[in-house]
GUPA-567005 format. One record per residue: x, y negated, z negated of N, C-alpha, C, O, CB in turn; residue in one letter. Coordinates in pm, whole numbers, plus 50000, padded with zeros to 5 digits. Glycine has a CB too. Layout:
<recs>
REC   n_xx   n_yy   n_zz  ca_xx  ca_yy  ca_zz   c_xx   c_yy   c_zz   o_xx   o_yy   o_zz  cb_xx  cb_yy  cb_zz  drenvo
REC      X      Y      Z      X      Y      Z      X      Y      Z      X      Y      Z      X      Y      Z       A
...
</recs>
This chain:
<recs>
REC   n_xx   n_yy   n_zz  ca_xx  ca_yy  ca_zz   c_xx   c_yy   c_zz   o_xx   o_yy   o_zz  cb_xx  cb_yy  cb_zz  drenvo
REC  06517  61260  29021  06412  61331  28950  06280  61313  29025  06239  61201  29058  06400  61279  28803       X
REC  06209  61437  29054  06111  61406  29145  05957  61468  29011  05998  61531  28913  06148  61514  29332       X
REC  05819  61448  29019  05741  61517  28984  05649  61506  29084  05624  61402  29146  05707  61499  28867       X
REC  05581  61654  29106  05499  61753  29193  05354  61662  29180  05317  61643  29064  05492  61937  29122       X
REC  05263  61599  29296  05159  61603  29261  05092  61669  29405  05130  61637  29518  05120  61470  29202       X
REC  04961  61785  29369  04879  61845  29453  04798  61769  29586  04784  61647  29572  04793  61896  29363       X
REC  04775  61795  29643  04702  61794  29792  04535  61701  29648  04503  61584  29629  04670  62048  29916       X
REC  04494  61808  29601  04393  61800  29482  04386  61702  29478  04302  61637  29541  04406  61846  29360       X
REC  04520  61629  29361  04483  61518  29278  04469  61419  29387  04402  61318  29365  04589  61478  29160       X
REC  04525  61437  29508  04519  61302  29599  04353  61287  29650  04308  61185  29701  04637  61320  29753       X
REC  04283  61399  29626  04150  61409  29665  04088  61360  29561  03988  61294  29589  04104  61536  29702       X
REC  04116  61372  29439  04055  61336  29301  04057  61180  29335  03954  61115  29352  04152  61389  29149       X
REC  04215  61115  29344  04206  61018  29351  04111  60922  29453  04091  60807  29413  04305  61013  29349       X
REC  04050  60966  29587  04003  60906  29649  03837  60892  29614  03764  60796  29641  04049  60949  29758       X
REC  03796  61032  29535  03660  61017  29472  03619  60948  29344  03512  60965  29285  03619  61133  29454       X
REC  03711  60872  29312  03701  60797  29234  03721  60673  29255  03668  60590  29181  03749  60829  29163       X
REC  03816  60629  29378  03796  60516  29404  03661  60464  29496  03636  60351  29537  03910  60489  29451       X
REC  03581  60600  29515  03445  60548  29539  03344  60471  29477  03271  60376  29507  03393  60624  29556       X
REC  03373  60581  29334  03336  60553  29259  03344  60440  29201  03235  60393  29172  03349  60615  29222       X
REC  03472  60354  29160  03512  60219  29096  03473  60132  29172  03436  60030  29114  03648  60194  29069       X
REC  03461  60128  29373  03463  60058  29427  03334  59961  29414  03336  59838  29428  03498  60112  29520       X
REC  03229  60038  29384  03121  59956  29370  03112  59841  29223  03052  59734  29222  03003  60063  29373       X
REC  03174  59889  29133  03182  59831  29033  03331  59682  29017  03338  59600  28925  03188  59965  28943       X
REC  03420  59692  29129  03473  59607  29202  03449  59494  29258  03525  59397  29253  03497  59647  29261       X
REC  03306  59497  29335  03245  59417  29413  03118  59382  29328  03071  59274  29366  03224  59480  29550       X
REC  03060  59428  29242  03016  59352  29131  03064  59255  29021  02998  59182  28947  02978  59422  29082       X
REC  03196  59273  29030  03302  59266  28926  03313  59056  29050  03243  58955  29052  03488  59459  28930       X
REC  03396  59084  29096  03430  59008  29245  03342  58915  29270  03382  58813  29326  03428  59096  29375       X
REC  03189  58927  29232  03098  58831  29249  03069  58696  29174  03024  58589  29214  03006  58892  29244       X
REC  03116  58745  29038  03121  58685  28968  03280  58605  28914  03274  58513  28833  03051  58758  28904       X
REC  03372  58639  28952  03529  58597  28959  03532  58424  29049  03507  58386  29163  03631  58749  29072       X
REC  03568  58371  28947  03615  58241  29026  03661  58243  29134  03665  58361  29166  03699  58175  28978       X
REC  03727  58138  29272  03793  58193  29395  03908  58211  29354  03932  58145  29254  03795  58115  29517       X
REC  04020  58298  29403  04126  58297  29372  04184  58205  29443  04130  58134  29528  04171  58399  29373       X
REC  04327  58204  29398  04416  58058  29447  04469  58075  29595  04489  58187  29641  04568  58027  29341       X
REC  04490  57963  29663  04529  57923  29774  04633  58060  29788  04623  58101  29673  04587  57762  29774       X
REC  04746  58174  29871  04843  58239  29914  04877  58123  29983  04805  58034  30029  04824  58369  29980       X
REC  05022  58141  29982  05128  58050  30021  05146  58131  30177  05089  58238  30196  05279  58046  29899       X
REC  05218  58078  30267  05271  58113  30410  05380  58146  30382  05461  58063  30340  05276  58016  30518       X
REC  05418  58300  30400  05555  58291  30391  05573  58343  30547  05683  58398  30548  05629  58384  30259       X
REC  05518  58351  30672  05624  58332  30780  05482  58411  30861  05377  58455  30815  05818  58418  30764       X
REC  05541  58402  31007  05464  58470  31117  05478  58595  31113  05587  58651  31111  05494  58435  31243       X
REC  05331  58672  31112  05366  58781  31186  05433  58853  31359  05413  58817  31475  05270  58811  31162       X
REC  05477  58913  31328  05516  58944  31480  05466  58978  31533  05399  59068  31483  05586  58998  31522       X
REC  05442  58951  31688  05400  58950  31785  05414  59000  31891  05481  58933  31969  05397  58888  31795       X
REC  05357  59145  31948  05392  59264  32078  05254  59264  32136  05142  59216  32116  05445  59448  32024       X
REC  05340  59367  32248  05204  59444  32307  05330  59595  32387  05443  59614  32431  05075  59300  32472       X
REC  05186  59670  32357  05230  59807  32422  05298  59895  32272  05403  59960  32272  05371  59774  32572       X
REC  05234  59880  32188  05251  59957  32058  05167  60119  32134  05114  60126  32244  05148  59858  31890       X
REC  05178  60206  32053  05066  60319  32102  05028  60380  31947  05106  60421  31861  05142  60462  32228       X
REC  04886  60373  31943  04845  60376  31807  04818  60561  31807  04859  60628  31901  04689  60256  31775       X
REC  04741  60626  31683  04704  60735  31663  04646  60860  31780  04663  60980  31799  04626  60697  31579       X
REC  04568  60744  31840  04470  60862  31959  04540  60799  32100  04487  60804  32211  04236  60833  31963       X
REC  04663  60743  32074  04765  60769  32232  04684  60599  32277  04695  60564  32395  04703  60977  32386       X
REC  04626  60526  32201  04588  60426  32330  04683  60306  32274  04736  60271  32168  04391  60374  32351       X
REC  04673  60261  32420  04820  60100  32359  04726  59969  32288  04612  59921  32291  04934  59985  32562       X
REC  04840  59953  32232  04753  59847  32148  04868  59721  32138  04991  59732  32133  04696  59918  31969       X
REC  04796  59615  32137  04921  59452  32122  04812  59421  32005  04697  59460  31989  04942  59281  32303       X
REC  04900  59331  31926  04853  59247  31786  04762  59151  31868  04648  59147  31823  04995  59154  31682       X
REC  04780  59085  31961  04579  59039  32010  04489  59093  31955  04378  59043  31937  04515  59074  32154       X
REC  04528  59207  31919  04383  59307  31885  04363  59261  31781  04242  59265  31759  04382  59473  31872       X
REC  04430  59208  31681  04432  59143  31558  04359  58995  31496  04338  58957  31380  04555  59134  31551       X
REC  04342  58954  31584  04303  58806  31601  04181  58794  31550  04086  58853  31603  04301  58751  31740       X
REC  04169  58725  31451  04097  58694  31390  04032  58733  31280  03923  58693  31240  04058  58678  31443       X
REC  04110  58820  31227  04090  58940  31138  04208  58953  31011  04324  58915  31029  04097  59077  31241       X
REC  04162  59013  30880  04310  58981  30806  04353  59131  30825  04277  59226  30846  04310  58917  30616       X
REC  04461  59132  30816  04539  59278  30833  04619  59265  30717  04681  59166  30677  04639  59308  30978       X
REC  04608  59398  30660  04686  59518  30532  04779  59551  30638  04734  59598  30742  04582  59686  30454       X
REC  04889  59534  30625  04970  59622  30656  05100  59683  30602  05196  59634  30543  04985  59590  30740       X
REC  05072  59803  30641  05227  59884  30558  05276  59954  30679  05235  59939  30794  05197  60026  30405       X
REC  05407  60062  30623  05528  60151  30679  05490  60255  30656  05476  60279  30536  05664  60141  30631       X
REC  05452  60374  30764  05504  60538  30691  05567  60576  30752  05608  60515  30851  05426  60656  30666       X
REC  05618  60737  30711  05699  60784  30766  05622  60938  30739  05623  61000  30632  05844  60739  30719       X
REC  05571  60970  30840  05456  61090  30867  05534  61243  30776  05472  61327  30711  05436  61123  31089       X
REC  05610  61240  30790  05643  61384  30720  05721  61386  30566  05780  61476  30506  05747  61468  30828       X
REC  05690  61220  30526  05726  61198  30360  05680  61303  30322  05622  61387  30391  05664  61076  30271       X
REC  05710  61308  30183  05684  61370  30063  05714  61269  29945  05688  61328  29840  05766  61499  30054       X
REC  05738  61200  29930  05697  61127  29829  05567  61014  29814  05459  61034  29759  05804  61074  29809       X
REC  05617  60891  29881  05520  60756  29836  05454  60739  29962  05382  60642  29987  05604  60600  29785       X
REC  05471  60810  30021  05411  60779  30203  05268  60828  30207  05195  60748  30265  05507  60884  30348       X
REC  05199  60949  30158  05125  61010  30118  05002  60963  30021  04885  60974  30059  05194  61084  30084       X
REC  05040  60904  29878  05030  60838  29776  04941  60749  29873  04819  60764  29872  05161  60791  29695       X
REC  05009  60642  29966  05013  60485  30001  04881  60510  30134  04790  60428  30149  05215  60412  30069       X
REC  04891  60600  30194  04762  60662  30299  04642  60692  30222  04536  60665  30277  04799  60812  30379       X
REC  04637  60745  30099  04531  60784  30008  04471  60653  29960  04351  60631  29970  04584  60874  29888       X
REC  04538  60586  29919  04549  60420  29867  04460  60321  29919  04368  60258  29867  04683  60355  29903       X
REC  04524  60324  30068  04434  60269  30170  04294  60333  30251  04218  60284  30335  04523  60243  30262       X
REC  04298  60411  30211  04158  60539  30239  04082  60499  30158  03974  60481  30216  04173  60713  30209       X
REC  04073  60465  30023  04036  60430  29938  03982  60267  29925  03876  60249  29865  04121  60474  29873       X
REC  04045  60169  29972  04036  60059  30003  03922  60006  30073  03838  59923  30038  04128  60043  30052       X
REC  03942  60087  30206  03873  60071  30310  03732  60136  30252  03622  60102  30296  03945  60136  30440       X
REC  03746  60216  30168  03576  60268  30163  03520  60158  30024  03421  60192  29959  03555  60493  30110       X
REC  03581  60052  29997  03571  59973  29907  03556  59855  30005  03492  59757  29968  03680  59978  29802       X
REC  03626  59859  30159  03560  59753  30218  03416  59764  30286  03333  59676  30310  03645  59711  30308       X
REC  03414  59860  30302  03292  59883  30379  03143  59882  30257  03025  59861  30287  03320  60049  30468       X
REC  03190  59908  30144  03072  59869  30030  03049  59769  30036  02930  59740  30044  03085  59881  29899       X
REC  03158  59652  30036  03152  59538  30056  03132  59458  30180  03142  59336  30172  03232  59515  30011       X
REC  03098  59531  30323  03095  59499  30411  03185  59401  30504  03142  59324  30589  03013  59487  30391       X
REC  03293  59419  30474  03388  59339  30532  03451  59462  30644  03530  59434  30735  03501  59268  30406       X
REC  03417  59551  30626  03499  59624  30744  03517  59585  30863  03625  59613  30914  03458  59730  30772       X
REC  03441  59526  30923  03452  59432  31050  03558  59310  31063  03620  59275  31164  03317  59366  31065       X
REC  03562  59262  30947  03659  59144  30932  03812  59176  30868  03884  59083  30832  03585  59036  30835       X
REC  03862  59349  30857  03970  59354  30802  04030  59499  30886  03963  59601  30895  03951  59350  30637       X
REC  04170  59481  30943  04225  59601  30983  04329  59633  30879  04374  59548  30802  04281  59595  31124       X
REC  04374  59796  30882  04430  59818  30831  04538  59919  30903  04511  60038  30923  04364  59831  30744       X
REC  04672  59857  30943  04750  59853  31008  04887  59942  30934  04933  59901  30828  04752  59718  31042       X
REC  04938  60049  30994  05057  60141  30947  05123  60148  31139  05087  60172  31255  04985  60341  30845       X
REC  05266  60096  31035  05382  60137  31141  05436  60241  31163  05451  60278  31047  05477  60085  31132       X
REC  05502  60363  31256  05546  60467  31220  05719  60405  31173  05772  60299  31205  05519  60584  31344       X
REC  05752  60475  31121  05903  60418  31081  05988  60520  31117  06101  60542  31075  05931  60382  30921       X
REC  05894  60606  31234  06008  60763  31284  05953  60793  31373  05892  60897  31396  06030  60910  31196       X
REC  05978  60647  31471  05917  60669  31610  05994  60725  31672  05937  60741  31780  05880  60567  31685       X
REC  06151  60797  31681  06176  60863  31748  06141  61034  31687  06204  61122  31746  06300  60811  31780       X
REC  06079  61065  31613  06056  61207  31538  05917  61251  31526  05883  61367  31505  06110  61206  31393       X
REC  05837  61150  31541  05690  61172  31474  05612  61112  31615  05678  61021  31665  05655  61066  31298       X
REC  05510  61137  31673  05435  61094  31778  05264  61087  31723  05226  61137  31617  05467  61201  31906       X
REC  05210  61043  31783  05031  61062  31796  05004  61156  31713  04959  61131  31601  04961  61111  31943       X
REC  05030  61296  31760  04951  61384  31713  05034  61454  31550  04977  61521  31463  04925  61492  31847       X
REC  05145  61421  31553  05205  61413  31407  05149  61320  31351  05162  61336  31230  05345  61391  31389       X
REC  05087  61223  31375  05040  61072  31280  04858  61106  31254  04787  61066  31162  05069  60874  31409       X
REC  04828  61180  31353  04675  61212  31354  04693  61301  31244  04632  61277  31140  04598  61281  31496       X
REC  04773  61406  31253  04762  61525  31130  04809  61461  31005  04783  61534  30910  04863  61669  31156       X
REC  04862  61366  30974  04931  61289  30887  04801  61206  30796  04765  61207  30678  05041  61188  30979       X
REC  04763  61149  30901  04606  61072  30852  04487  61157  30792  04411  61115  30704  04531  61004  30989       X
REC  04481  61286  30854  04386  61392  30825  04460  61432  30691  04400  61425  30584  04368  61516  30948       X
REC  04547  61460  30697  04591  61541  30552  04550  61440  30427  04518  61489  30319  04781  61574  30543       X
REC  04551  61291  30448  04560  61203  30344  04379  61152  30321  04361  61083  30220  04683  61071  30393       X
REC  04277  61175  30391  04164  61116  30392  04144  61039  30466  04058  60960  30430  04135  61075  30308       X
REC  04209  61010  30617  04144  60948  30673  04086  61031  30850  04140  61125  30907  04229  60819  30662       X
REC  03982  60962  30887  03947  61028  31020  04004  60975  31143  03932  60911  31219  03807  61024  31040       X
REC  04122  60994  31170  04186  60969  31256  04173  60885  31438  04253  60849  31526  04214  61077  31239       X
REC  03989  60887  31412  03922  60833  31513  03863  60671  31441  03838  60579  31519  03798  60953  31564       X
REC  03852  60659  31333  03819  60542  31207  03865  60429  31297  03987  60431  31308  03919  60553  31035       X
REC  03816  60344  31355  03856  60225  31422  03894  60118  31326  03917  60002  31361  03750  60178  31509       X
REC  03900  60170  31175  03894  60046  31075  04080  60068  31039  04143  60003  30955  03751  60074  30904       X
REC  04151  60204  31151  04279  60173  31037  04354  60203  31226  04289  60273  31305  04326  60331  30835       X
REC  04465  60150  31262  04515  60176  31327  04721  60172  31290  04787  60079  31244  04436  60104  31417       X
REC  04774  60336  31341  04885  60388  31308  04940  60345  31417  04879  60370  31521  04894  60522  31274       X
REC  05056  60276  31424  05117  60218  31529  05261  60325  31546  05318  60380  31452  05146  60045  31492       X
REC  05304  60337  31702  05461  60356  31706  05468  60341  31848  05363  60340  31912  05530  60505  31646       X
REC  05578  60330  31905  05639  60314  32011  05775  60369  32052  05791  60491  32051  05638  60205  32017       X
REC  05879  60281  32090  05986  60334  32101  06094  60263  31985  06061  60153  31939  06019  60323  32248       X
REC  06186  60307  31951  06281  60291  31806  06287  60144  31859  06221  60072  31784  06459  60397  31775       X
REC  06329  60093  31934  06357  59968  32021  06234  59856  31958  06245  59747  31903  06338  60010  32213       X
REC  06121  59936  31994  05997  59819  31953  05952  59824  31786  05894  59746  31711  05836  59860  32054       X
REC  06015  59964  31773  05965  59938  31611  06056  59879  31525  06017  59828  31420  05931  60066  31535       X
REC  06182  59879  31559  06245  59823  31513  06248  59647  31518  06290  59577  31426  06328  59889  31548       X
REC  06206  59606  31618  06155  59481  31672  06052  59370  31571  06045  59252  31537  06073  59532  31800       X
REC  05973  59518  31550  05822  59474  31459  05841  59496  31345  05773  59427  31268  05686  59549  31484       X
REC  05926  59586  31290  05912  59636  31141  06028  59584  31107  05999  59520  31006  05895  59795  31103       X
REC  06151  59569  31126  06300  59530  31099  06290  59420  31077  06287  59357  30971  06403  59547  31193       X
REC  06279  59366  31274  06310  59197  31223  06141  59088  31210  06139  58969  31177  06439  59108  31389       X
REC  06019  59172  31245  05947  59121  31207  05897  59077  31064  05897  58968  31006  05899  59164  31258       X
REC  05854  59211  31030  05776  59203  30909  05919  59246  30777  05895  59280  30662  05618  59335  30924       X
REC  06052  59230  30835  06142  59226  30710  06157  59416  30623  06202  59468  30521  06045  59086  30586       X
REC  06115  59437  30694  06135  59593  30638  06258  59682  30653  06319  59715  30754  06039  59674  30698       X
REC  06273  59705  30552  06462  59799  30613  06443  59960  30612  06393  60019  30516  06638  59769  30461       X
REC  06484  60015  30715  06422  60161  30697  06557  60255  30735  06644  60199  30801  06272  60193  30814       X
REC  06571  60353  30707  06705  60414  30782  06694  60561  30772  06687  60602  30656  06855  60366  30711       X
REC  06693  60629  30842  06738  60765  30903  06873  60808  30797  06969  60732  30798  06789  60744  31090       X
REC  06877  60918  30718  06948  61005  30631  06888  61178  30629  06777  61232  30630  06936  60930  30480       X
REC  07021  61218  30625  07011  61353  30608  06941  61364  30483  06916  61279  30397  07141  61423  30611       X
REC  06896  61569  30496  06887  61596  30329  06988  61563  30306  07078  61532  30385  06862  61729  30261       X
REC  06988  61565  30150  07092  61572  30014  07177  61403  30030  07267  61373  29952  07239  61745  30033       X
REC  07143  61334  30110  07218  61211  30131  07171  61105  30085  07066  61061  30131  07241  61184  30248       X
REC  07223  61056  30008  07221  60929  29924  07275  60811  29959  07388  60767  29938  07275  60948  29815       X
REC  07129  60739  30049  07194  60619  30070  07178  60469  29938  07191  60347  29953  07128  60585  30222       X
REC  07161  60514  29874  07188  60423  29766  07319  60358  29710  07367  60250  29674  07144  60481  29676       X
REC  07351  60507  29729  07508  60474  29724  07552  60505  29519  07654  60462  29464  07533  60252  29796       X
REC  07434  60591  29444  07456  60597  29300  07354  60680  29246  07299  60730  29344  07456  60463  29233       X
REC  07305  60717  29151  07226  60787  29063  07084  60746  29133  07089  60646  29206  07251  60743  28898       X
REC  06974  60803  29121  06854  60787  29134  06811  60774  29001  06785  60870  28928  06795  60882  29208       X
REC  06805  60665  28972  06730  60601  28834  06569  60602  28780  06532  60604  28663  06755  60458  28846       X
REC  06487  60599  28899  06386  60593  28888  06356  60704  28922  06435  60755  29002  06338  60507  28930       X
REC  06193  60817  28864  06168  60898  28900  06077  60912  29020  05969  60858  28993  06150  60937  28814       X
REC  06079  60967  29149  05981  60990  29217  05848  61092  29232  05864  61201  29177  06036  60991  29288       X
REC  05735  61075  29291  05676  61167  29304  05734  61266  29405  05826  61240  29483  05564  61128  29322       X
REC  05643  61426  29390  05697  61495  29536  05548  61531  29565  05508  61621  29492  05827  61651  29533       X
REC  05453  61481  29656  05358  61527  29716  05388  61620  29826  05473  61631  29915  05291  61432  29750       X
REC  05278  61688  29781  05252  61814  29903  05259  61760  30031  05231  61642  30010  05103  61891  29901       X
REC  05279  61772  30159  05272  61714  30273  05300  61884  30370  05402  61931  30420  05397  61567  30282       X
REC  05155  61936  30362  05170  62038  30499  05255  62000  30646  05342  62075  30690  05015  62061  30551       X
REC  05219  61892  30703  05284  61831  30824  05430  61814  30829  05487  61804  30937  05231  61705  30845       X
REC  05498  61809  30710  05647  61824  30695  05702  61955  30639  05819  61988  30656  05697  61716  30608       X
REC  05604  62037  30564  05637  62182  30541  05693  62271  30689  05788  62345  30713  05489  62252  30477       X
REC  05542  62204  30790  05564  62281  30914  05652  62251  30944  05741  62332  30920  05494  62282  31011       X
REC  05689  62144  31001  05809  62056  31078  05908  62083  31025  05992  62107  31111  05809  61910  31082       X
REC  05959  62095  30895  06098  62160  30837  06189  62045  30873  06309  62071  30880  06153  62318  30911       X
REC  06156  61945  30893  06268  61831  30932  06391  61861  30806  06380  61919  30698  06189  61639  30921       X
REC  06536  61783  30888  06627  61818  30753  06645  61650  30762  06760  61616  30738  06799  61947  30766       X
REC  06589  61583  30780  06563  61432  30737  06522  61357  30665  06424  61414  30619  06525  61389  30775       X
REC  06533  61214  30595  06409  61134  30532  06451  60996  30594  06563  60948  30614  06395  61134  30342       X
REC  06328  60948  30618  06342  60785  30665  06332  60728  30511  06229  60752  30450  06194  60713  30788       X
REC  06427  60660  30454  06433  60571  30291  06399  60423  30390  06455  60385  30493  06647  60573  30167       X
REC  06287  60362  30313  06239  60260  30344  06155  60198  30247  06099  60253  30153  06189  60278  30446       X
REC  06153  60058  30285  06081  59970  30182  05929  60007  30170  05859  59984  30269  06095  59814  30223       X
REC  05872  60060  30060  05727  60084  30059  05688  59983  30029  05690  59948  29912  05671  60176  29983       X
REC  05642  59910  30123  05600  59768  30133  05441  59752  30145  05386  59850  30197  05671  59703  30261       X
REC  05372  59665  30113  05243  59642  30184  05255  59480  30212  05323  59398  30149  05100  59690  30086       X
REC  05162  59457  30333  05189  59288  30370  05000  59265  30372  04908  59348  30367  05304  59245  30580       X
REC  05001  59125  30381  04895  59099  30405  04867  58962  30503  04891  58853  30451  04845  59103  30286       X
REC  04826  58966  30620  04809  58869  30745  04676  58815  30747  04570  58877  30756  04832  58939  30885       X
REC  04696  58687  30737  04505  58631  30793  04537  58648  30882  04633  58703  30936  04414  58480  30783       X
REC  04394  58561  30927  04321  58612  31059  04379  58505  31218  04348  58511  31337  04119  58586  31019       X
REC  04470  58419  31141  04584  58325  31210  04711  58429  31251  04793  58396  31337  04645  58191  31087       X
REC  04717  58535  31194  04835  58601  31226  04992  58534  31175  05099  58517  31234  04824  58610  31378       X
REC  04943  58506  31032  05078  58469  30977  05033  58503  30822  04933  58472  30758  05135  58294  31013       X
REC  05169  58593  30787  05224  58694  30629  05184  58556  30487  05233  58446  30462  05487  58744  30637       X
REC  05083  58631  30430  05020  58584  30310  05032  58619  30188  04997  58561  30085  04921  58591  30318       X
REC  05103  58756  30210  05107  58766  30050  05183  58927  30100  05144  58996  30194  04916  58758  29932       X
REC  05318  58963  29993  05345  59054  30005  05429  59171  29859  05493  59136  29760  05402  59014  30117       X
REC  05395  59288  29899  05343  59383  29757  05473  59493  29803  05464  59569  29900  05127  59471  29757       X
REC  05578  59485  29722  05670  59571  29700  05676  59706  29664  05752  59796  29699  05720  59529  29636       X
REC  05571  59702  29580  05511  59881  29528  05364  59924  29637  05268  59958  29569  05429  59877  29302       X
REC  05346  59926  29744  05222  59976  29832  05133  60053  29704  05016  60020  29684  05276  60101  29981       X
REC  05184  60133  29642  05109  60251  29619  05043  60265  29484  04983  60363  29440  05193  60360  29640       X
REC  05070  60132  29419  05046  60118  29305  04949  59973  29274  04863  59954  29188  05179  60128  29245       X
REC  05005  59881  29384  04851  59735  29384  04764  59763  29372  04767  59855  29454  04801  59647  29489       X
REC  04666  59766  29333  04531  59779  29279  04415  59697  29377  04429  59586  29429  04535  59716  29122       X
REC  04308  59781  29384  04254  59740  29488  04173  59642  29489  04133  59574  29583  04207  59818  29533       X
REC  04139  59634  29322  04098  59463  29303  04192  59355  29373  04142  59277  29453  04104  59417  29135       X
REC  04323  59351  29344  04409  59255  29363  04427  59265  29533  04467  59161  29584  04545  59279  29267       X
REC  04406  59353  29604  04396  59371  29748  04256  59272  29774  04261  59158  29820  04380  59550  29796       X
REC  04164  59326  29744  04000  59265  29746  04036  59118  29721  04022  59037  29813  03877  59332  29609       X
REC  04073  59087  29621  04088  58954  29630  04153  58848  29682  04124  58729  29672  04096  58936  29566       X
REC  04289  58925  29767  04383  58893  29836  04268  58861  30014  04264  58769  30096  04519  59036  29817       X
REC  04224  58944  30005  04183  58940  30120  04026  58889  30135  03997  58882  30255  04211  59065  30169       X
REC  03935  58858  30062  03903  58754  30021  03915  58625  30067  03849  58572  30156  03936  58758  29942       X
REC  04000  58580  30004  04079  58463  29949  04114  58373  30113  04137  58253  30114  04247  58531  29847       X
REC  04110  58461  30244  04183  58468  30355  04043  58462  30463  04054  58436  30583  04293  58612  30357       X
REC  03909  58493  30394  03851  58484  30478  03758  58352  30443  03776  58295  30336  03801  58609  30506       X
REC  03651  58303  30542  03564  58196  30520  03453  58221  30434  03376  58305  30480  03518  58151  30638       X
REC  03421  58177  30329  03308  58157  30250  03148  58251  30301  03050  58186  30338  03294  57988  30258       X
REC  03144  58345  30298  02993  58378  30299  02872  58262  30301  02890  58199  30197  02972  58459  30172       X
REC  02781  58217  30357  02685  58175  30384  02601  58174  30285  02488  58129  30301  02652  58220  30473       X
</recs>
């Protein structure tokens, strides 16, 4: 069972998280610290990723910084879409708060053999973000390395299925959204990458702090404070 949401509401949704964002970080000022995040393991560690605008990038680039990171898969139509709007949203909630300097926000392609640069640039544009934004970088490479980073790194299971194919293996129980996604209208793929809509969260040590099973639905307080929580005390 799928339900339809517009190109629109995903725009609605991001003008409002402008809106809340300030009232977030007022909110945040006054909030006790939140509690210690536990270590649950290293992030992984490359070089020669190739991000949105074609330039290579290694997790060095990362250092010292906490990283959001999630999975898309550029020509979704369901939660992939949703989860880009999400983090569009975030980020203009970091930058109220001025942490933009101290936080990346990191997407893997999960269809690095199908989707390239300029599928991930139009992908980012369709969802609210400016594809030149130095505050979010879209990673892919070759199936070999993403699989490397997203599989056995960061624990993500992703898999290549036809239409109409059910790798579940039973009923679809839960209902999904179906967002508009022009970039897969064009493309006409007869594919879907089914994968964990995951979000992770890395200090600035480069080791996994806290991790969010629903991407598209955490709340950006509970992000804010997650990430927070990861950096050093304000002055």
């Amino acid at each position: 069972m799928k339900f339809r949401i517009a190109t629109w509401a995903i725009a609605l949704v991001l003008l409002l998280a402008g809106g809340v964002a300030g009232w977030l970080i007022a909110q945040d000022t006054r909030d006790s610290a939140p509690k210690a995040l536990p270590v649950l393991g290293p992030a992984p560690a490359f070089r020669g990723l190739t991000n949105q605008l074609g330039e290579s990038v290694g997790s060095s680039r990362f250092d010292g910084k906490v990283q959001v990171v999630t999975f898309l898969f550029p020509y979704c139509t369901t939660y992939c879409p949703l989860i880009a709007a999400h983090l569009a949203g975030l980020e203009s909630t970091l930058k109220l708060a001025r942490l933009q300097d101290k936080v990346e926000i990191v997407a893997y392609n999960v269809d690095p053999a199908g989707a390239g640069p300029a599928q991930m640039r139009a992908f980012l544009k369709e969802y609210g973000w400016n594809p030149k934004d130095p505050g979010l970088q879209f990673l892919t490479g070759t199936p070999q390395q993403i699989h490397r980073v997203v599989g056995a790194g960061y624990h993500v299971d992703y898999e290549k299925v036809p239409d109409g194919a059910d790798p579940g293996g039973g009923p679809e129980l839960t209902p999904q959204p179906e967002v508009v996604n022009e970039l897969a209208a064009q493309a006409n793929v007869k594919y879907d990458i089914v994968h964990n809509d995951a979000l992770e969260i890395v200090d600035p040590q480069g080791r996994i702090r806290k991790l969010y099973s629903q991407a598209d639905v955490v709340s950006t307080a509970r992000l804010l404070s997650a990430i927070k929580s990861l950096l050093p005390p304000r002055s």
